[in-house]
C-alpha positions in Angstrom: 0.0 0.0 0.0 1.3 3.5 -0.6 0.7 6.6 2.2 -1.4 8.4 -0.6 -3.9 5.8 -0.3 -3.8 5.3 3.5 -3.8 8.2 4.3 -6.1 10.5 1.8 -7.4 13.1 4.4 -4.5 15.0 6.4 -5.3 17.6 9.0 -2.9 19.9 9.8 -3.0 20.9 13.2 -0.4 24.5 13.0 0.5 25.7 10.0 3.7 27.4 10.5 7.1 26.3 9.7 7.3 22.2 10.6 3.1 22.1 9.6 3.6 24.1 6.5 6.7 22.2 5.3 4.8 18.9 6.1 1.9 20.3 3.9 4.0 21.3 1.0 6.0 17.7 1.1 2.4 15.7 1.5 1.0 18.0 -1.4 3.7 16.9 -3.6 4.1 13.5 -3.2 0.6 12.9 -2.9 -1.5 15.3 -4.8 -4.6 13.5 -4.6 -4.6 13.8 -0.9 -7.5 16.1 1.0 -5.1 18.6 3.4 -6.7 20.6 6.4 -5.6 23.1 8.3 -6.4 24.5 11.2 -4.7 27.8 12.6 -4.8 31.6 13.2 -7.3 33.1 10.6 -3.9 34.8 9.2 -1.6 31.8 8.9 -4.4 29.9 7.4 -4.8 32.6 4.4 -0.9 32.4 3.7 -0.9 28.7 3.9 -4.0 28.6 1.3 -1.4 30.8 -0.7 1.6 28.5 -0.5 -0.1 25.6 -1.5 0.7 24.3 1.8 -2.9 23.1 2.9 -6.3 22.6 0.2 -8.6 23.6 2.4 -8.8 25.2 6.2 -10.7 24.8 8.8 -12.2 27.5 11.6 -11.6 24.8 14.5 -9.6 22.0 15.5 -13.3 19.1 15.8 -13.8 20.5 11.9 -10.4 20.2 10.4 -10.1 16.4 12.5 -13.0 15.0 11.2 -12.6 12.8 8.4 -8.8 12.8 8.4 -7.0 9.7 8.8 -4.0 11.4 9.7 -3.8 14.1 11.9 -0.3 16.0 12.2 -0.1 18.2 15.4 2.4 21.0 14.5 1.8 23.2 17.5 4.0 24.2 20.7 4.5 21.5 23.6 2.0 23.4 25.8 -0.9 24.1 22.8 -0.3 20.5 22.0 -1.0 19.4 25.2 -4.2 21.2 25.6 -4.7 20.3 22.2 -4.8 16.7 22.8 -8.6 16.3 24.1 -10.1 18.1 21.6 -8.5 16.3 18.9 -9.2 12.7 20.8 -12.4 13.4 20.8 -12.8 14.3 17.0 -10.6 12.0 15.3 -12.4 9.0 13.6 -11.9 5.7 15.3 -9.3 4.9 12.5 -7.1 7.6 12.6 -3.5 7.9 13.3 -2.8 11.1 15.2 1.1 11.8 15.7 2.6 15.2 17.0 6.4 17.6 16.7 6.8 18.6 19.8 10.7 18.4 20.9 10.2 17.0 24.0 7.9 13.7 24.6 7.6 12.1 27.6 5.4 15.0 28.9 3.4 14.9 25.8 2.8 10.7 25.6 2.0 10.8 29.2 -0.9 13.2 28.6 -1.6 11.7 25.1 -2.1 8.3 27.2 -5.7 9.9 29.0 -7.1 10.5 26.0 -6.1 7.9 23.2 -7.4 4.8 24.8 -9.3 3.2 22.2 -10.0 3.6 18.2 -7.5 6.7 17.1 -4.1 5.7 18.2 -1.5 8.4 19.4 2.2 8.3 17.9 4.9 10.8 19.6 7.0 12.0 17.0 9.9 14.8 16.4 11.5 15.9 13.2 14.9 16.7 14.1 15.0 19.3 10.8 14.0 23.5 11.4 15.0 26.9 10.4 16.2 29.5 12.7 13.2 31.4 11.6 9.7 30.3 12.0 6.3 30.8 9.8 4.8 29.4 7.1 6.9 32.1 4.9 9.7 30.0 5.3 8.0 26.6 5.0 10.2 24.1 2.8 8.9 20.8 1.2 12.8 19.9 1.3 12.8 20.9 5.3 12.7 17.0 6.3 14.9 15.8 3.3 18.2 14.2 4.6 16.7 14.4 8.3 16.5 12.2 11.2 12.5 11.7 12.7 12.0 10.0 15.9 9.2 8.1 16.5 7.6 7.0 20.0 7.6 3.4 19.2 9.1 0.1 17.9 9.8 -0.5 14.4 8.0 -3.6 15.0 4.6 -2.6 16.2 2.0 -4.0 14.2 -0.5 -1.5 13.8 -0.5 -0.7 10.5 -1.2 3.2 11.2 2.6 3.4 12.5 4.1 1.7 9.5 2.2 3.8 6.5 3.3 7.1 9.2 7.0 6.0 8.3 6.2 4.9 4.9 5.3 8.4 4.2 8.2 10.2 5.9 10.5 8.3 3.7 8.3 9.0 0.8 9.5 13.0 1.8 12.9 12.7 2.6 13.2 11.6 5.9 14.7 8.3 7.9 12.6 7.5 11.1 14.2 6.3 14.4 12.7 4.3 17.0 13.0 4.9 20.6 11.2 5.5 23.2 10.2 9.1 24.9 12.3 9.2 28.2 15.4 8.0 25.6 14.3 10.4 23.2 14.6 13.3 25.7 17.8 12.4 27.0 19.2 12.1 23.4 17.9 16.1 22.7 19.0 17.2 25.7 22.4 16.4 24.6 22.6 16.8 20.5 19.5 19.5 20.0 18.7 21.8 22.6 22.7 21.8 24.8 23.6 23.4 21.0 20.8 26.4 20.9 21.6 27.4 24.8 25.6 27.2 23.5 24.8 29.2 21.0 22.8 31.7 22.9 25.5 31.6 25.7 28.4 32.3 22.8 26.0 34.9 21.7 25.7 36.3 25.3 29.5 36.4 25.8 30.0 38.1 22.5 27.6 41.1 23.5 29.2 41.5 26.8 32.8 41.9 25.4 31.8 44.6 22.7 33.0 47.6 23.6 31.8 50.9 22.2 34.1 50.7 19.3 32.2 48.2 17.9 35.5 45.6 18.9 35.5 42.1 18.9 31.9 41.6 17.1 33.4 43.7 14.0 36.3 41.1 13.7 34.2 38.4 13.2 34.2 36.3 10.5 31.5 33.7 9.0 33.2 31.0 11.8 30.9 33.1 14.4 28.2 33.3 12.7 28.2 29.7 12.0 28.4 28.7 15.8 25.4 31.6 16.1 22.7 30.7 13.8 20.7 28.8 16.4 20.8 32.2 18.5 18.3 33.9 16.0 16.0 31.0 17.4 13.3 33.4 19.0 12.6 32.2 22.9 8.9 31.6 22.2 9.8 28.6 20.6 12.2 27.1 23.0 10.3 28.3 26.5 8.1 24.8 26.8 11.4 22.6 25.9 13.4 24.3 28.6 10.5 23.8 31.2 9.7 20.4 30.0 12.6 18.5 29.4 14.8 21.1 32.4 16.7 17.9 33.5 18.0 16.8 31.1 19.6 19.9 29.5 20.6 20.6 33.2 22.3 17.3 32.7 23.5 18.2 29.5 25.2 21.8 30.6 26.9 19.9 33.5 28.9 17.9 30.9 29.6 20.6 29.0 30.9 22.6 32.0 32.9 19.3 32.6 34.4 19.6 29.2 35.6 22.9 29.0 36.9 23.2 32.4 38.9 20.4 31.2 40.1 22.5 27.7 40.7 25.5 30.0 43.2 23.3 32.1 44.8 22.0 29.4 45.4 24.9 26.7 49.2 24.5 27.1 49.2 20.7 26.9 49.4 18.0 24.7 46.3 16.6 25.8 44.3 19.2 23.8 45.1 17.5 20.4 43.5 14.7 21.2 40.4 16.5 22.1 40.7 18.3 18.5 40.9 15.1 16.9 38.0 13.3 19.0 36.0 16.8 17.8 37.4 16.0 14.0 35.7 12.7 14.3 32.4 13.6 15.6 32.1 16.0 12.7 33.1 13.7 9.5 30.7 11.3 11.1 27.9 13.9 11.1 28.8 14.9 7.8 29.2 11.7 5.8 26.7 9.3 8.1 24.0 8.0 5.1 20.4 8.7 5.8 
């Protein structure tokens, strides 16, 4: 079976950056399919423009019904209070999966409300922009990208297997875990780099002086290591509160590891930390999807 037949009615729950690029990939690969969304009266009219959604919908019981797949692309905290209203519109049938970046909050709650007929699957592209909206949706945004899934690769429900059918179908690899693993794993590769970043960032603006020195020194190197700092905080409030421990966990190491460079900037010992970093990146940059 192919996901354009299993799943011919998509509702789009948020139609901003991860929703809208989810829309735009679905629409292309599956034309035939019947997309709803559901968001601000605004967002809805530039989606409609994009191509990003066929149809929308003025609340979230109108743009469920009738879908067979039902793609929550809303905060952690507007997904959580999203979740009953959706669990009690979704047809018995439906698979109903989420973005949010952290999980085992999320699955917890999903748990009171998904006990029989639709069936709840965690989920969390690990693609994004620095900017968010639906003006800079992508239907390349998952291409090439890593999506975690709150399950086993063997569960039989057939719901989960057409889900991952379909995300290859757009570009991206699925990876099976499950959500207290998942939030650990985050803590340390997704949201320790967006606080270092905003912590570099930090650092910068308190050394700038008046003449405009270091920050007019910098070359692209900095800008590089910065790009998650033009993440807006709105975005990354509910990970912070919900998944707190494990970044907490996550900063400690870090501390650990550059009170370790700090002691050792005159010693041999720091080439090997430069080659263990070389490593890391060529694996990052040539690991096949």
């Amino acid at each position: 079976m192919t996901a354009s037949r299993d799943f011919r009615g998509i509702a789009i729950i948020g139609t901003g950056l991860i929703g809208g690029s989810f829309g735009l990939a679905v629409r292309r690969e599956f034309p035939a399919a019947r997309v709803v969304g559901f968001d601000r009266p605004d967002v809805l009219e530039r989606a409609l423009a994009r191509w990003a959604i066929s149809e929308s919908a003025s609340d979230i019981a109108s743009a469920v019904q009738g879908a067979d797949l039902v793609f929550i692309a809303l905060p952690i905290g507007a997904t959580i209070e999203a979740l009953p209203k959706i669990a009690a519109a979704a047809d018995a049938n439906a698979l109903v999966t989420d973005t949010a970046s952290t999980k085992t909050l999320i699955c917890q709650q999903a748990q009171k409300y998904f006990r029989a007929g639709a069936r709840f699957l965690g989920g969390h592209p690990m693609a994004g922009k620095e900017n968010s909206g639906i003006e800079h949706a992508d239907a390349d945004l998952f291409r090439g990208s890593r999506y975690a899934l709150i399950a086993s690769e063997s569960d039989p429900d057939p719901r989960i297997q057409q889900f991952a059918g379909l995300l290859r179908r757009i570009g991206a690899e699925p990876v099976w875990c499950d959500a207290e693993t998942h939030d650990w794993a985050v803590g340390i590769v997704s949201h320790l780099p967006q606080l270092v970043s905003v912590a570099l960032a930090h650092v910068v603006a308190d050394e700038t002086d008046e003449t405009g020195l270091p920050l007019t020194l910098a070359g692209p190197g900095l800008a590089d290591m910065l790009r998650l700092a033009g993440s807006p905080y709105e975005i990354w409030r509910d990970t912070c509160l919900t998944n707190r421990e494990n970044i907490a966990h996550a900063l400690d190491r870090l501390t650990q590891a550059i009170e370790y460079l700090r002691t050792r900037l005159a010693s041999k010992d720091l080439e090997q930390e430069f080659d263990t970093a070389n490593e890391i990146y060529r694996a990052l940059r040539n690991r096949p999807l």
